[in-house]
N, C-alpha and C positions, 0 to 999 in steps of 0.2 A: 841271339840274333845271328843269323846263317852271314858268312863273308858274301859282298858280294862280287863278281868276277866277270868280267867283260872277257871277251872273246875278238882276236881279232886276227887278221890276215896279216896285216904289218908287224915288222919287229919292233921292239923297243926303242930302237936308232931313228925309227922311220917314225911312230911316233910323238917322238921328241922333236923333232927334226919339222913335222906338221905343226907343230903346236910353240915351236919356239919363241916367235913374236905376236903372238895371244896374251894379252895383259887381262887373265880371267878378272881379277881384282876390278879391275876400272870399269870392266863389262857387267857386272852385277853391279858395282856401285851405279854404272848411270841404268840398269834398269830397275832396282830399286828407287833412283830419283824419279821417273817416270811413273812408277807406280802411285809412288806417293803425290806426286803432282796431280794424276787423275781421280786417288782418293781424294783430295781436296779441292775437287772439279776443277782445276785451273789448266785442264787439258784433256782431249777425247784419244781415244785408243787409237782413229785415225790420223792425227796429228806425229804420232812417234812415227819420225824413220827408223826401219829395219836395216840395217847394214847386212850386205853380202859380202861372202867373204868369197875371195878369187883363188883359183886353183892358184897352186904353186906356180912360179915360171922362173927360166932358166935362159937370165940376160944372153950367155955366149950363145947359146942354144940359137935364140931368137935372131939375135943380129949376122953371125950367122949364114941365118937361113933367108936373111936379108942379102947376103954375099955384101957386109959394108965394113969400113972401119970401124974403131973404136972411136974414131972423132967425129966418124958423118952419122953414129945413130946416137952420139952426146947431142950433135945438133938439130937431130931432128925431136930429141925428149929435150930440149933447152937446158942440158946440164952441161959438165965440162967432161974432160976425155978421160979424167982420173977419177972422177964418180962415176964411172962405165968401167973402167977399168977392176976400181974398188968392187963395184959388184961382181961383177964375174971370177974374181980371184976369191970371195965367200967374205974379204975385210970388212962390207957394208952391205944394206939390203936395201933395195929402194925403198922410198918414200908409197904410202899407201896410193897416191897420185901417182905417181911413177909408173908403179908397178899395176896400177888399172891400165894406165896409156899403154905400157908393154905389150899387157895382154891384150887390149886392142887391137894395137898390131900384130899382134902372132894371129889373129884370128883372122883380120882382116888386113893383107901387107898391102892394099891399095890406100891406108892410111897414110903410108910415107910418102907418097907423094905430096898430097896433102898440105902435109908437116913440114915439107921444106923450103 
């Protein structure tokens, strides 16, 4: 059997770096559970949520381009100044909530208003 070999534009850094908090394990296991669930009709195909997953984003980046501190966009994501902090220095990554509400706001910055 021929190797097979994917082709890509990113480096190795980059994707490693995409893929780091991807828990494949957990992902097969619940769509494996789902499978089986609907082999033993105790659920239709339209019932499973699909998760999306979110671009990358880049806390300093964002806040920022907010022109805010570190403590006025802790309080507008209701976390503290060192869990803002932690992210953007790479010691922590937001939370999968966190890091939708971000992107929210990078997309749309009339959320902040909002939010405070």
């Amino acid at each position: 059997m021929a190797e097979i070999r994917f082709k890509s534009s990113l480096s190795i850094e980059e994707v490693e770096e995409n893929f780091k908090e991807i828990d494949f394990f957990s992902g097969i296991m619940d769509g494996l559970t789902e499978a089986l669930a609907y082999e033993k009709g105790k659920a239709s195909a339209e019932t499973f949520a699909r998760k999306q997953s979110l671009p990358a984003i880049n806390v300093l980046e964002v806040r920022k381009s907010l022109s805010m501190t570190q403590k006025a966009f802790a309080n507008v994501l209701g976390v503290s100044c060192r869990t803002v902090e932690a992210w953007e220095c790479g010691k922590s990554t937001p939370t999968p909530t966190a890091k939708k509400l971000i992107y929210l706001i990078q997309q749309d910055n009339s959320l902040v208003d909002r939010l405070v």
